[in-house]
N, C-alpha and C positions, 0 to 999 in steps of 0.2 A: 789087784788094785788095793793099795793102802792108802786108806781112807775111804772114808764113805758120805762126806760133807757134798757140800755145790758140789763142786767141780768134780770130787772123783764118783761122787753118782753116777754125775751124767755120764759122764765116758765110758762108766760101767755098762752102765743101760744101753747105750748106742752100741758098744763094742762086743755086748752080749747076743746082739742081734744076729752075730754072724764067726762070734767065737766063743769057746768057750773059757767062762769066767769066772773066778774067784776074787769074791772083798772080803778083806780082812776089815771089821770094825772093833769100836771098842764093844759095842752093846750088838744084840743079836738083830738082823731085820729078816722079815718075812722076806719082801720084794723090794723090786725098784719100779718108783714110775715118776715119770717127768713130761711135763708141760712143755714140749717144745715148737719150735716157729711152723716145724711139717704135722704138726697133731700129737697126742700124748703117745708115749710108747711106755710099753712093761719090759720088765725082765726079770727072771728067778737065778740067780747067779747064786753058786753055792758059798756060803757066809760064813766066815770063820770067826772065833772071840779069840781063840788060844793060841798063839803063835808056835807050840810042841805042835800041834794040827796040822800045820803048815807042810810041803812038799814043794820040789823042786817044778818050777814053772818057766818058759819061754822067755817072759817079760815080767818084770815088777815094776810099775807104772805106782812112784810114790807119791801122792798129793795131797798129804799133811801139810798142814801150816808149819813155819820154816823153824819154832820151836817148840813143835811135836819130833824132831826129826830123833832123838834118841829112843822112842817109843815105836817109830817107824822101823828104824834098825833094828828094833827086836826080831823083826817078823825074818829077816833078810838070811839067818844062818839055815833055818829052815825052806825056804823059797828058792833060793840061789843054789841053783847047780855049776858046773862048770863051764855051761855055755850060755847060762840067762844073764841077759841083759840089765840094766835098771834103768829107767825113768824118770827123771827126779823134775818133777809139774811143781815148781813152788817161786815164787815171789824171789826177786834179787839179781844177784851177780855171783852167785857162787856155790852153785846148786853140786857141783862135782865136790866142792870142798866138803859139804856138808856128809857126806855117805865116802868117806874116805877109805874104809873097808872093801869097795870093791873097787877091780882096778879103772883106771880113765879111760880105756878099751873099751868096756862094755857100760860105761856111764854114759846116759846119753843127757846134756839139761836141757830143757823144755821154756819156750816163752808162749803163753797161754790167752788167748782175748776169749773169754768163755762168759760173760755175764745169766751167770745162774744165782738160784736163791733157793736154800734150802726151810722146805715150809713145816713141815716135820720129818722124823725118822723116816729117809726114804723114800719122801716125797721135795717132789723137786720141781722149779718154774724154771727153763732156760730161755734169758729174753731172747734171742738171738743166734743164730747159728757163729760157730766160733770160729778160730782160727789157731795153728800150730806153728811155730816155728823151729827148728832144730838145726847143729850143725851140718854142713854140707861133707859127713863121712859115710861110711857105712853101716855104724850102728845109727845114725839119726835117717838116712833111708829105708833103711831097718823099719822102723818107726813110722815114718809115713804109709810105709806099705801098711801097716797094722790098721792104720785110718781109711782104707783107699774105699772101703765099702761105705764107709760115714757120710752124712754130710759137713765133719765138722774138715776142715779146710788143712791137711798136712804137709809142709812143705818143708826143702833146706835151703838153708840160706849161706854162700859162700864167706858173709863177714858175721859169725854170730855174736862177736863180741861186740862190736856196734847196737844190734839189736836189742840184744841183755840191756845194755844203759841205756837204751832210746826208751825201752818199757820200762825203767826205773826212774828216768826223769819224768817218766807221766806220774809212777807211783808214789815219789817223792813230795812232790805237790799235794798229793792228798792230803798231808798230814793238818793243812788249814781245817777241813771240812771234821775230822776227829778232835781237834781243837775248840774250834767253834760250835760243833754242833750241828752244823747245818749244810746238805745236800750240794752239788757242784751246784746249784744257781750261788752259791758266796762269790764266785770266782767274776759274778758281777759286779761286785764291788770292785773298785779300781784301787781300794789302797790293799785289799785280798789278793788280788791279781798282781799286783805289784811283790805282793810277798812271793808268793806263786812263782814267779819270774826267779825271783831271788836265789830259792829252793835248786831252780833248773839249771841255772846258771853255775852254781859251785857243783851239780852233779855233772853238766859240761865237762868243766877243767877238770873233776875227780875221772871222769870215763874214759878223756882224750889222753890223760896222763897213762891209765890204764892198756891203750894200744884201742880204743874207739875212735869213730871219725864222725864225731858231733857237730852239724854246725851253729854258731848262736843264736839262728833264728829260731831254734827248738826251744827258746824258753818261751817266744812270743805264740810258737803254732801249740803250746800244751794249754795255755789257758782259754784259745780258741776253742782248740778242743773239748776243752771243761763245761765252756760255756754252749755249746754246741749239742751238750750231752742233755738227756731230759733232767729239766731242772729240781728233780726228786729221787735222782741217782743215786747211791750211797754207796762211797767206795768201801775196802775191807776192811780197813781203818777204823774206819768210824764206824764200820758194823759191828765190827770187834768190839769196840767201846761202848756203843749202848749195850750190849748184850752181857756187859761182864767179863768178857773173857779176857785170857791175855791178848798183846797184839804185837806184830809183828815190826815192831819199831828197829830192831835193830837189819832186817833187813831191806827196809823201806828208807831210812836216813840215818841211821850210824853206818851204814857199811860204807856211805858217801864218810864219813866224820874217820872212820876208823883209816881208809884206803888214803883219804888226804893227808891226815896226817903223816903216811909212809913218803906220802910223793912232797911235803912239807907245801900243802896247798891250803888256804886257810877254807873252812868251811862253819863261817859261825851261824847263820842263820840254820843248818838243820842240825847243828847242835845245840841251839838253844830252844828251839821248838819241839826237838826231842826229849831235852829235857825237863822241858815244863807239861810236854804231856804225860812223861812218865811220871813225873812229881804229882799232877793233879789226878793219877788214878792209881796209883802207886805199882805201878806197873813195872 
């Protein structure tokens, strides 16, 4: 596991339960333990800092934020033998592009509903039991099998490129709430929800241009969705933001701005909201 944030905690922890595991982090942790929906669970999984440390593994399950990704590829000459696999758990539309060093064979990209919260080093709240989506080959059966002891939910799906931009039109939208400041209850504002719409709509034509089958009621059913969600949610976005860190804008709304301009589709609304969030955090 590369990474050791939300998301690739938990996976750690659950997946330690029943295999054995190595995290590569930046900093050293004792253990893992995570708050989950069936009761908290431990694990001691053996911890790496130094990427020479590394050795040839099964699976490398990458779920860095999408730019940490050259930092993640350190670990991968060491990990990767000539039959491991890679995992790439991260935010977007182009998770195989991103780790182009190993081949598209044993790349598997990962769509993730995992709401966790990382509360310190290695302590972990998961609200919810999650769910996996991968493509329907045989490295992402691969992959599911790896889940099948979990409860978190691993499955393939015969159109994954669909899927990639149905969870990026949810992701897309968030960038109101990093904006603004304030939690999916915004998206009850009707002139928010209007923008929202907006967002979903130019990442529609960017998806359907891309070989996805969107249809345009998806912009009406994400802000449903939003609003539907608890009104103190905070997507990654905007966690990223209050927190300082960088974030992940360019594969949450430039990859829409970048991919349309290929297919000469105009996308100004999430380029201008991209650029005004990166302008007011100099991101």
């Amino acid at each position: 596991m590369i990474g050791a944030g939300a998301i690739g905690g938990t996976l750690a922890a659950w997946l330690a339960q029943t295999h054995d595991v190595t995290v590569c982090a930046r900093s050293p942790l004792t253990d893992l333990e995570v708050e989950t929906p069936e009761g908290p669970i431990r694990a001691a999984p053996r911890i790496l800092t130094d990427p020479a440390a590394a050795e040839p593994v099964d699976w490398v399950l990458a779920t860095t934020k999408t730019y940490d990704c050259a930092a993640a590829a350190a670990w991968l000459p060491g990990l990767m033998g000539p039959e491991t696999r890679l995992a790439v758990i991260q935010n977007g539309v182009e998770q195989r592009e991103r780790f182009p060093m190993v081949p598209r064979a044993r790349t598997v990209p990962v769509i993730i509903d995992l709401p966790a919260e990382r509360t310190a080093p290695g302590r972990i709240v998961q609200r919810r039991s999650g769910t996996i989506h991968v493509p329907d080959e045989p490295a992402g059966e691969a992959l599911v099998a790896l889940f099948a002891e979990t409860p978190i939910e691993a499955t393939t799906t015969p159109d994954f490129v669909t899927a990639a931009w149905r969870k990026l039109a949810i992701n897309c939208s968030g960038i109101v709430s990093a904006i603004t400041l304030r939690p999916a209850e915004v998206a009850n504002d009707e002139g928010v929800a209007e923008v929202m719409r907006g967002l979903v709509r130019e990442c529609i034509a960017v998806g359907n241009a891309e070989g996805a089958n969107l249809p345009d009621s998806l912009a009406d059913k994400v802000v449903v969705w939003t609003r539907r969600a608890h009104p103190q949610s905070v997507n990654s976005l905007h966690a990223d933001r209050l927190a300082g860190r960088p974030m992940e804008l360019d594969a949450r709304n430039g990859v829409i701005v970048r991919l349309g301009e290929r297919h000469g589709i105009p996308t100004p609304l999430n380029k201008a909201l991209a650029a005004l969030l990166a302008a007011s955090t100099n991101a």
